[in-house]
N, C-alpha and C positions, 0 to 999 in steps of 0.2 A: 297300745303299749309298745316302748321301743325296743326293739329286739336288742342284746350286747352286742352280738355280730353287727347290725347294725350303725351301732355307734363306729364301728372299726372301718367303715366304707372306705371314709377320706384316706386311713393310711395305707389300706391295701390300694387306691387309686393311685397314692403316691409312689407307693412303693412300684407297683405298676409299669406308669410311666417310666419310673427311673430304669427295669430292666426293659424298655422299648428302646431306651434313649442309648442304653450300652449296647444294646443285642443292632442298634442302625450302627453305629460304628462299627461294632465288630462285620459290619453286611450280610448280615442275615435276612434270607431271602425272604417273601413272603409277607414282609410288614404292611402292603395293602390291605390285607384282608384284614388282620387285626385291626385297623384305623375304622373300615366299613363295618365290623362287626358289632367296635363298641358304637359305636354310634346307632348302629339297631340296638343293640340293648339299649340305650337310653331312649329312645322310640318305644320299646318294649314297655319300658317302666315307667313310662306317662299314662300308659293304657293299661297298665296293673296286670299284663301280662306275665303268665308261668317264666322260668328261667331267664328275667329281663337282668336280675343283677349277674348272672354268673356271663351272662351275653358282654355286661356290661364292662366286668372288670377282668373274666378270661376268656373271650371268644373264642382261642385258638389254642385245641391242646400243643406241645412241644413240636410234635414230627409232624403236625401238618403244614407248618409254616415251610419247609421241605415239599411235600406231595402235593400242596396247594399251587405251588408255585409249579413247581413239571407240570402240572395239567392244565394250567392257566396257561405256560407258552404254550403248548402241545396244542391250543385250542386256539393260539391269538388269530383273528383274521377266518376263521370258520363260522358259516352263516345256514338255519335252516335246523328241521329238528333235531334234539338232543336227549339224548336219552344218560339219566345218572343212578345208577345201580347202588340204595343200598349206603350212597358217600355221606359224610357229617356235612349235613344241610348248607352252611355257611360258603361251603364251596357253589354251589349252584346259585345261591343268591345272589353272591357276589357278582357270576359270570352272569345273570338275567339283568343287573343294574349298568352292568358295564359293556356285554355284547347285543347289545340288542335286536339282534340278526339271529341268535338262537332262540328256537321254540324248546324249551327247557320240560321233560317230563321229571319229576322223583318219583324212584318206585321205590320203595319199603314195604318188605313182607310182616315186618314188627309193628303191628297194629298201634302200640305208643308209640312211636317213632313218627310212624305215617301220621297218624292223627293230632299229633304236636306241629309238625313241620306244616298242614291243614292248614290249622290256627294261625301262624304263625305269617302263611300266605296272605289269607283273607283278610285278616284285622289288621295288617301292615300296609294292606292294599299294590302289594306287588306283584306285577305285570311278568307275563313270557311264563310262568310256572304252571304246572300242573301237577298234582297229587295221587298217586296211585298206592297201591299194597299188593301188589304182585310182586311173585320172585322171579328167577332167571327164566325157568320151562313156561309161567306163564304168559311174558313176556313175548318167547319166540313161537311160543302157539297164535298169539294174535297175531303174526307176520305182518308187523309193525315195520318201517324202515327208517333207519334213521342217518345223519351226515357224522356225527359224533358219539360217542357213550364212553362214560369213563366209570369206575369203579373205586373206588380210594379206602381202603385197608379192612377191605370187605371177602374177597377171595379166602383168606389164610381162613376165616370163621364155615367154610362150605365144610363140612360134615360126609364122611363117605370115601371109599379109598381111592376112588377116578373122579369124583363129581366137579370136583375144582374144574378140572380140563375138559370133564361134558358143559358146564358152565360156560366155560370160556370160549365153545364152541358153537353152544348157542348166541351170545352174542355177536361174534360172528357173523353169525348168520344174519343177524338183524343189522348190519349194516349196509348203505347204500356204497357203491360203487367210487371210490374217493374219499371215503369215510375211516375217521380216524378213531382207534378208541384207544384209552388209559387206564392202566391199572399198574395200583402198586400194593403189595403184600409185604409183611412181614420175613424178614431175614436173619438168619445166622450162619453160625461157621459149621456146623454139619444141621442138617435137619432133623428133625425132632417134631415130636408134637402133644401139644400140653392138653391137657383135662382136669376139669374143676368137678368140686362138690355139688353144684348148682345149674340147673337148664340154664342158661344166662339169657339169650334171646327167644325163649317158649317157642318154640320152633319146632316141636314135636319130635327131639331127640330122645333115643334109647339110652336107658343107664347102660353101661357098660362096666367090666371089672375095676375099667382104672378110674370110673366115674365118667361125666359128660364130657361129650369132645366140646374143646372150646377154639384152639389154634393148631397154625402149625406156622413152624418156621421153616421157612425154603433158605437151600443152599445155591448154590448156582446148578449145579446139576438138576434139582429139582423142579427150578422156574423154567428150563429147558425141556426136562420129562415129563412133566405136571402139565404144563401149560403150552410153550410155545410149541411142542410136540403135536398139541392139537390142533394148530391153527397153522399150517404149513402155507394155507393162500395167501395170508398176511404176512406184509412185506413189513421187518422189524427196522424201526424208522431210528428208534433211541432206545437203548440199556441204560438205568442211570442209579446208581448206590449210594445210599448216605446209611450213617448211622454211627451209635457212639464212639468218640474217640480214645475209649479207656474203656479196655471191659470191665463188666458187670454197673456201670453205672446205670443202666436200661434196670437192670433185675433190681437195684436199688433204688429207683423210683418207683415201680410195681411194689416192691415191699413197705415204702410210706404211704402211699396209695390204700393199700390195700389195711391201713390203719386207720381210716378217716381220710375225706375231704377236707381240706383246707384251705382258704382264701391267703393266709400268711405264704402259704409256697406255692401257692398254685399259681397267682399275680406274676413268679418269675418265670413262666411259661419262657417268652421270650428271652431273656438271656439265660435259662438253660440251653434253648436249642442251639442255643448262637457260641455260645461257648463248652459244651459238652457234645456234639455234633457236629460232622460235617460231611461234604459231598466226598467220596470215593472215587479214584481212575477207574480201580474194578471190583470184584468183588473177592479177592485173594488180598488185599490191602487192607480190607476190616477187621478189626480185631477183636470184632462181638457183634452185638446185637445191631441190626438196621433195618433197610427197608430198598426193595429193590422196585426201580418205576421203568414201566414200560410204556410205550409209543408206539402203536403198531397201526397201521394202513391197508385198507382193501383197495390193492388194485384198479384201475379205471377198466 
């Protein structure tokens, strides 16, 4: 039987394309990965693979086409192992097709997660990847070393009122000598930090009065106190801010969102970011919501 949705592919495809085609003009970063993604989805859905159409017609949520791209330069030209904490898969795929000098681990402590992105390796037959379900402390327990490790809008979700920065200390640690790592969290203009009705990643959190921790937004004070407070051996390579150009437009896609999935608005991934987003000089020039990316280096 054919699904309705179904019958809609072509126009959400057209529709699609059309915001790729305005969001290149407008230069919005990041359009490789989009091109490589659908093209694994449609890889996907010759082999009847799980989430082959949503690979196929939105690969890339809005803000990664942003964070994808800082971590792809931050990475150009780095060869040897690589270690990716936890990031929305497509990032690592991407850079295993295209650097082939890195030895690519994913860790994912979300047992769906891990065991999607598994599948996803195996039946796809992609080279350089490996699959793990460990988190940060497991991680630096197996005194692993690696030339790279990035993190991509994973931090803000670390639960606990220091752990962000014990995290980020552990990795740290796991880096070799010359080794770059990336991470980018969620941002606002004072910090905050939000909690939902629901565990969202079964991660073994406590309820709490205001309910389950799920985020926090960092201010610039806080990405300073939180994080690079902990890592004082690492030399800070790049600061770099994007996010929306008009507040509350962020809080107004989380609240359609949070009405249902939709392929009719989701397909304008690409020119939402490209035209409701942009890169920031600092972090006193946003006027809401974004995301701050970092670049940092251990020493020779």
């Amino acid at each position: 039987m054919i699904r309705s949705d179904h019958l809609l592919i072509p126009w959400h495809w057209l529709r699609g394309t059309r915001a790729r085609q305005r969001a290149r003009r407008r230069g919005l970063p990041g359009l490789e990965f989009d091109r490589y993604g659908r093209r694994l989805g449609w890889r996907m859905c010759l082999r009847g693979m799980r989430g082959s159409l949503r690979m196929a017609l939105q690969p890339v949520d809005f803000l990664r086409y942003y964070e994808f791209s800082f971590v792809a330069e931050a990475l150009r030209g780095v060869t040897g192992p690589a270690l990716d904490v936890s990031s929305p898969a497509l990032l690592s795929l991407y850079l295993a097709a295209t650097q082939p000098g890195l030895r690519i681990r994913i860790s994912n402590p979300d047992a769906r997660d891990s065991s999607t992105i598994r599948e996803r390796v195996q039946r796809l037959g992609l080279r350089g990847i490996e699959v793990a379900g460990l988190d940060v402390q497991a991680l630096a327990a197996e005194k692993q070393r690696y030339q790279a490790i990035w993190s991509v809008s994973v931090f803000e979700h670390i639960a606990g009122n220091a752990e962000d920065g014990r995290a980020l200390r552990a990795l740290a640690d796991c880096l070799l000598p010359g080794g770059r790592l990336c991470l980018t969290v969620m941002s606002a203009p004072a910090y905050t930090e939000e909690f939902v009705g629901e565990n969202t990643y079964q991660l073994g959190l406590v309820r709490t009065e205001r309910g389950y921790f799920f985020q926090r937004y960092y201010d610039e004070a806080a990405v300073r106190q939180r994080l690079l407070a902990q890592v004082p051996d690492l030399e800070i390579r790049r600061i770099a801010w994007f996010g929306e150009k008009r507040a509350g437009t962020y809080a107004a896609f989380v609240e359609r969102a949070h009405q249902g999935y939709s392929y009719a608005w989701a397909v304008d991934a690409p020119w939402t970011a490209a035209d409701s987003y942009q890169w920031f000089e600092q972090f006193a020039d946003m006027p809401g919501v974004g995301v701050c990316c970092l670049e940092l280096r251990k020493p020779l």
